[in-house]
Residue frames relative to the residue before (quaternion, step in Angstrom):
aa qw qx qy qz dx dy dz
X 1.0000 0.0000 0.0000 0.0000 0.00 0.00 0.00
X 0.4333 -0.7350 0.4828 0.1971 3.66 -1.02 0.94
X 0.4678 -0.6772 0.4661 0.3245 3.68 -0.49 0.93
X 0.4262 -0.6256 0.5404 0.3672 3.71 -0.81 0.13
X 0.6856 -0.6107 0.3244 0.2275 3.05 -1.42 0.55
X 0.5251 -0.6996 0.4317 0.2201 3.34 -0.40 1.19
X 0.0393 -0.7844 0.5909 0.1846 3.72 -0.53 1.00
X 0.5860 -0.5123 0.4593 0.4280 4.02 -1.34 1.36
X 0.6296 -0.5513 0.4603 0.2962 3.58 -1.41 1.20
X 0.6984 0.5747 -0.2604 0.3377 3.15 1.11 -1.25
X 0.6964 0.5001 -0.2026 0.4732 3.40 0.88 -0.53
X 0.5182 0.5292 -0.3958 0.5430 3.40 1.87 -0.60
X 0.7378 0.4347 -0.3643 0.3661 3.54 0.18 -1.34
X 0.5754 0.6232 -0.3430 0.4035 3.95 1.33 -0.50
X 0.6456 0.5259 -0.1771 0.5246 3.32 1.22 -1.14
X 0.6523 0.3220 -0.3659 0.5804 3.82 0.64 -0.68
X 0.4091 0.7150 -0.4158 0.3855 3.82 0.31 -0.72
X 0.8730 0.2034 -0.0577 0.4395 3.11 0.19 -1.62
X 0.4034 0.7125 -0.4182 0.3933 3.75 1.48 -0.22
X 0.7371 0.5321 -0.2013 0.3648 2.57 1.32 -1.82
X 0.6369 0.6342 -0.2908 0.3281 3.57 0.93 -0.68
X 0.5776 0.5489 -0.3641 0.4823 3.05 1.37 -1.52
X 0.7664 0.4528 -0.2484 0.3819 3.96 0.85 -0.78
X 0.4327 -0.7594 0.3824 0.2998 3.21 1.38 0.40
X 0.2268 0.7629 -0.4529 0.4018 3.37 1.38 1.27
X 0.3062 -0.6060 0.6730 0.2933 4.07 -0.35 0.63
X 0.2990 0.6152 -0.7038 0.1919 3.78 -1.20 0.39
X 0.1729 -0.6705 0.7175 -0.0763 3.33 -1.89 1.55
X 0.1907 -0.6211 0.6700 0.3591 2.90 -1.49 -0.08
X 0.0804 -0.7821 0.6118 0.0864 3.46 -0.99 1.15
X 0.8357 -0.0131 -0.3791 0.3971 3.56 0.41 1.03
X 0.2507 -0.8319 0.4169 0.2670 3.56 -0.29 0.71
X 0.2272 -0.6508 0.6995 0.1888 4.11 -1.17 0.79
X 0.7153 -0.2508 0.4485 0.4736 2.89 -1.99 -0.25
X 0.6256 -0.6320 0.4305 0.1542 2.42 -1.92 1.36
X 0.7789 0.4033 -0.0813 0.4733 3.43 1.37 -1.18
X 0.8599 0.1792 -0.0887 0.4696 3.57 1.14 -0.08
X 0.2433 0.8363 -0.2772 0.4057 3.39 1.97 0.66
X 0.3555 -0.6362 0.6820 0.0614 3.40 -0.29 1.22
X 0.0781 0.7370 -0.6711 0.0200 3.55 -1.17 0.76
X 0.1929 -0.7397 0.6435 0.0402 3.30 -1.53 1.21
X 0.2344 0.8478 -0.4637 -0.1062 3.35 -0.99 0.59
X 0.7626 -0.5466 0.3232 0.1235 3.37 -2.03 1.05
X 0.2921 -0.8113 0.5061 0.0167 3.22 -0.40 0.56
X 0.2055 0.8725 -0.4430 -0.0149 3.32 0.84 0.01
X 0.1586 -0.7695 0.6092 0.1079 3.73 -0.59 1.21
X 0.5642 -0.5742 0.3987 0.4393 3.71 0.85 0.38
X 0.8522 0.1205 0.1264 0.4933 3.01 -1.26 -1.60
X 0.7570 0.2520 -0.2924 0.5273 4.15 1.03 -0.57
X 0.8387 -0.3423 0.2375 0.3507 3.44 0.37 1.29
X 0.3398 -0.7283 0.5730 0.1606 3.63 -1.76 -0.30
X 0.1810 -0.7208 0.6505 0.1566 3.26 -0.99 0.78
X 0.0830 -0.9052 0.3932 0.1378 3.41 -1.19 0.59
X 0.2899 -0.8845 0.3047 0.2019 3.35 0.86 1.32
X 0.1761 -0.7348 0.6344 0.1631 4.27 -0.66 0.61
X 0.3997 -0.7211 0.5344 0.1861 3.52 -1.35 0.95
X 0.0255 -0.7838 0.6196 -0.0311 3.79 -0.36 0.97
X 0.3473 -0.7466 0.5127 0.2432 3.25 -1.26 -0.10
X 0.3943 -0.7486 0.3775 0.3762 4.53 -0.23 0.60
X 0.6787 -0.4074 0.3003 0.5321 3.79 -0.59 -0.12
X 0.6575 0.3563 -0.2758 0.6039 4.19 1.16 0.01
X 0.6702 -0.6039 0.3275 0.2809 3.50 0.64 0.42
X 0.3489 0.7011 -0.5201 0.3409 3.55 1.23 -0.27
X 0.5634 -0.4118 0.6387 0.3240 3.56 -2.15 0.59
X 0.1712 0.5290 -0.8306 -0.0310 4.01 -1.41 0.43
X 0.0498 -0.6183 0.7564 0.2075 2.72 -1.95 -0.59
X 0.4933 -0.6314 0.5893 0.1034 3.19 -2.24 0.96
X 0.4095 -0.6282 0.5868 0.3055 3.11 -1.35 0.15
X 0.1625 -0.7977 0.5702 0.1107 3.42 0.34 1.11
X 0.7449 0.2136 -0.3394 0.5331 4.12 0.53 0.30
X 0.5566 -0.5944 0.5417 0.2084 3.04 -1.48 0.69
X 0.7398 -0.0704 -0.0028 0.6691 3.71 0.21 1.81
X 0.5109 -0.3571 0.6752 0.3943 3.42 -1.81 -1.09
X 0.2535 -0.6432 0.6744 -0.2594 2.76 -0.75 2.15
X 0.7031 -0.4416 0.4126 0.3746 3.88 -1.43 1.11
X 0.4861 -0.5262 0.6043 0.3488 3.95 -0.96 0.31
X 0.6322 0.2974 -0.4183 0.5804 4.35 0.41 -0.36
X 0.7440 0.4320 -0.4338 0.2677 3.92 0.01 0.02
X 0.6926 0.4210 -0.2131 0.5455 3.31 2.18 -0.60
X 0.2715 0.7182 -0.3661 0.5257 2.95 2.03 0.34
X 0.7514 0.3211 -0.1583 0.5543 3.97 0.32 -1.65
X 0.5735 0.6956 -0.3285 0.2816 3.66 0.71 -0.26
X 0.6380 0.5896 -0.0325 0.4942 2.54 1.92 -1.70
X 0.6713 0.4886 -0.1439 0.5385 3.04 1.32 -0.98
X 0.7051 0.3888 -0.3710 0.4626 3.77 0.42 -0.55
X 0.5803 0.4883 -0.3822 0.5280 3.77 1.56 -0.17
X 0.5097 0.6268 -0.3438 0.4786 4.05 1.16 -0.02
X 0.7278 0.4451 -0.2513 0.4572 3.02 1.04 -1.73
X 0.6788 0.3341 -0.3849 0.5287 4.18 0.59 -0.75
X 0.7452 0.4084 -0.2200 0.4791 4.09 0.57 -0.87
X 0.0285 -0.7610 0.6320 0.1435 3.92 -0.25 0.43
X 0.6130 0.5980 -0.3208 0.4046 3.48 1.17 -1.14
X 0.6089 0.6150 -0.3708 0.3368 3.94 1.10 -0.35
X 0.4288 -0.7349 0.5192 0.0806 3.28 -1.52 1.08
X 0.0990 -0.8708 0.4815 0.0067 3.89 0.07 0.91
X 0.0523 -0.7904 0.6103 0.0036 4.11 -0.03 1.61
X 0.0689 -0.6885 0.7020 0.1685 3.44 -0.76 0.47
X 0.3150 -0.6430 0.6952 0.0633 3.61 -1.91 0.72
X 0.0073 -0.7293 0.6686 0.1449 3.90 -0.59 0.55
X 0.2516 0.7331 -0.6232 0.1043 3.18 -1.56 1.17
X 0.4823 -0.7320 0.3518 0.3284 3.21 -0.30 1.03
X 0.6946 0.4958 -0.1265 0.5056 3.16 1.37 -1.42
X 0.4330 -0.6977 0.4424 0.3605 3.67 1.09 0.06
X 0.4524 0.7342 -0.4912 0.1225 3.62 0.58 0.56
X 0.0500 0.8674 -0.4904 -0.0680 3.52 -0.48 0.00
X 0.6981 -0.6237 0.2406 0.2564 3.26 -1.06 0.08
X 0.8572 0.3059 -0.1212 0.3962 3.40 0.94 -0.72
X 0.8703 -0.4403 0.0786 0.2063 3.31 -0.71 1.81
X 0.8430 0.2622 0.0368 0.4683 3.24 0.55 -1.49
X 0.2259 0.7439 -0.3692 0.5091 3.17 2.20 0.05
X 0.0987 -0.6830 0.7069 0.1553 3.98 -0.68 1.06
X 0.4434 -0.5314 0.6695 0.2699 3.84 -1.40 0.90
X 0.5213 -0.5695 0.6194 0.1425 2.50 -1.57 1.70
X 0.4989 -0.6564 0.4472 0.3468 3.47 -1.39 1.12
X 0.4344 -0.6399 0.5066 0.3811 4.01 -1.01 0.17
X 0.5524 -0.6400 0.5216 0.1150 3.09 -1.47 1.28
């Protein structure tokens, strides 16, 4: 079976970006990777109830998933160093954060962080 085509991070992080807007969702990009081969994590930030920080993987057919790479919503300075020790091994990686108190976000396959 052929993998599906791989869409350029850059254009992913451009496309959620703007999802997010249409939803009146704050969302940045706060570190940009390569445009064409960038791994991309992204933040959740529930403010005052912590962060979830989601890691981009791929299923046995190539599809986009994503993990919860933290365990719940965790303080913003623990998903803060998280972020960062994944910078320090990955330079090429792209990091979008989303503020929502309520932990919404835009993109399907995204499990909701559990409430605090």
């Amino acid at each position: 079976m052929t993998p599906p085509p791989r869409l350029r991070p850059e254009l992913w992080v451009k496309a959620v970006l703007r999802l997010c807007a249409t939803r009146d969702l704050p969302a940045f990009v706060v570190k940009r990777g390569d445009n064409d081969a960038g791994a991309v994590l992204l933040k959740l930030n529930r403010l005052e109830h912590g962060a979830v920080v989601f890691s981009q993987t791929r299923d046995i057919d190539g599809n986009m998933r994503w993990l919860q790479a933290t365990a719940g919503a965790v303080p913003d300075q623990e998903a803060e160093a998280m972020i960062a020790r994944h910078l320090g091994r990955d330079p090429d990686l792209w990091v979008v954060e989303i503020e929502d108190r309520l932990g919404r976000h835009p993109i399907e396959d995204w499990p909701m962080p559990p409430e605090r």
